[in-house]
C-alpha angles and dihedrals in degrees: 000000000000119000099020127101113247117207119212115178096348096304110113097217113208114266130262128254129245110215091190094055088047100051098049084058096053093041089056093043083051096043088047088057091044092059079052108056097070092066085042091052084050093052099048091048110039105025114023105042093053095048095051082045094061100045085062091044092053085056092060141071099231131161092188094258116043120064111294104244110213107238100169119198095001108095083060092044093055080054091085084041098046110095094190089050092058094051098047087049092054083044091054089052100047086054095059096042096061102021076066095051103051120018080051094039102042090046095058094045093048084045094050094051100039090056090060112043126064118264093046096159096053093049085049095053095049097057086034102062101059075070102065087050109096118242092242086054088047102046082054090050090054098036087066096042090050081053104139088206110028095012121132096227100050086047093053092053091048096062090045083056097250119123124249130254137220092237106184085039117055117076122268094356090077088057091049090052093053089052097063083041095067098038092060087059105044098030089085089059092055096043092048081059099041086052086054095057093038088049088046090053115109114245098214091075099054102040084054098053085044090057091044093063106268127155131229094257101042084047099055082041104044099027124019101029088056088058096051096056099107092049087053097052081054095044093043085047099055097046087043094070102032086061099063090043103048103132117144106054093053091046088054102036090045115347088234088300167199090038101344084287093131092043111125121198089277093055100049081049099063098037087046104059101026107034102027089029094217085151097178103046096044077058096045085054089040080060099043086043095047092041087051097051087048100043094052092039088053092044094051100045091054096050082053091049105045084045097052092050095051097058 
């Protein structure tokens, strides 16, 4: 029989292999990398190559149409120089901050108390559908209510006896603005994640703490917060790296203006590169940018996991 040791005067002889056998392994290795070598044709293509193509491009001096000048190092270097750089960077990091703060923050807290009232489903689909609005329509939305003349928001604080402001004007309120803008519109995704994990925790738990004395608060903190821990580093993640790329609604609030003072990183990319044409620089901030957001995604996914395995 294959695959069993024969013994033949008292000498066990190696088995014998079963070709067959052997055959149908290797077919299915071969036929699992073949199933993989469509998303490793994507990547190449799509993600890779143009990585490594702009890498080459942020080391040139290059208009788009003349012959790129190597230039080596020096695109990075102009970053400490550049005044509008800085200020989209501080800009960047503004928008995280507070892009974190709320549009996280204000979507557990929605979730939380939309999982426990009644009408859940109507309270979900009023903070859901600012979602389904794209950012350009909802830059639009915000940009007349920031209106100094015919806006919703300076007319409201007339009548309340307070003076207007020039919203998408003034530095750093426009910035500000944008902000809860932009909160308004992302806080339903996060809340729609946060109701999955509250809705997937066990009730026995709770309702024991509840019974043991515990308060709201020490139960949400103790209790129901722990749990949630893996739908929050989804949920951090994902922000995370929608903040540094936010583009659309600031080119259409304020262009990066006035005078590419709300610009972030994102912003001065673009402009940079398609309407200045300073191809190789644009590409020299699309790599700072791209090496940040995977530094501190990196970064923040291996605290969480160290921390999870350790408990």
């Amino acid at each position: 029989m294959p695959n069993k040791k024969v013994k033949e005067g008292g000498l066990s002889h190696p088995p014998f292999f079963n070709l067959k056998e052997v055959l149908g392994l290797v077919g299915e290795k071969i036929s699992a990398y073949l199933f993989m070598v469509p998303a490793i044709v994507m990547v190449v293509l799509f993600l890779l190559i143009p990585a490594g193509y702009t890498v080459v491009v942020s080391l040139t001096k290059w208009d788009g149409l003349s012959t790129p000048q190597f230039i080596g190092l020096g695109n990075y270097l102009r970053f400490i120089k550049d005044t509008v750089f800085l200020t989209s960077l501080k800009n960047t990091v503004i928008w995280v901050i507070f892009t974190l703060a709320l549009s996280v923050l204000l979507g557990l807290l929605i979730a939380y108390f939309v999982n426990r009232v009644r009408f859940a489903s109507l309270f979900k689909s009023v903070f859901y559908i600012p979602l389904t609005i794209s950012a350009v329509t909802t830059g639009l939305i915000w940009l007349w209510m920031y209106s100094p003349d015919l806006g919703v928001i300076n007319t409201a604080l007339n009548a309340l006896g307070f003076p207007g402001r020039s919203w998408m004007s003034e530095v750093p309120l426009n910035t500000y603005s944008m902000i809860i803008s932009w909160t308004w519109k992302t806080v339903g995704s996060n809340m729609v994640i946060f109701l999955i994990g509250l809705q997937a925790i066990p009730v026995d738990p709770v309702e024991a703490v509840k019974l043991d004395g515990a308060t709201e608060w020490q139960t949400f903190r103790y209790v129901v917060f722990p749990m949630l821990k893996p739908i929050t580093t989804v949920v951090v993640s994902m922000s995370l790296i929608n903040s540094f790329n936010i583009f659309d609604i600031i080119y259409v609030m304020t262009g990066g203006g006035p005078y590419r003072s709300s610009e972030t990183l994102a912003v001065s990319m673009f402009r940079e590169s398609f309407v200045l044409f300073h191809m190789g620089y644009g590409a020299s901030i699309a790599i700072f940018l791209s090496v940040i957001v995977l530094f501190i995604s990196w970064i923040y996914i291996r605290e969480v996991t160290r921390r999870e395995l350790r408990y």
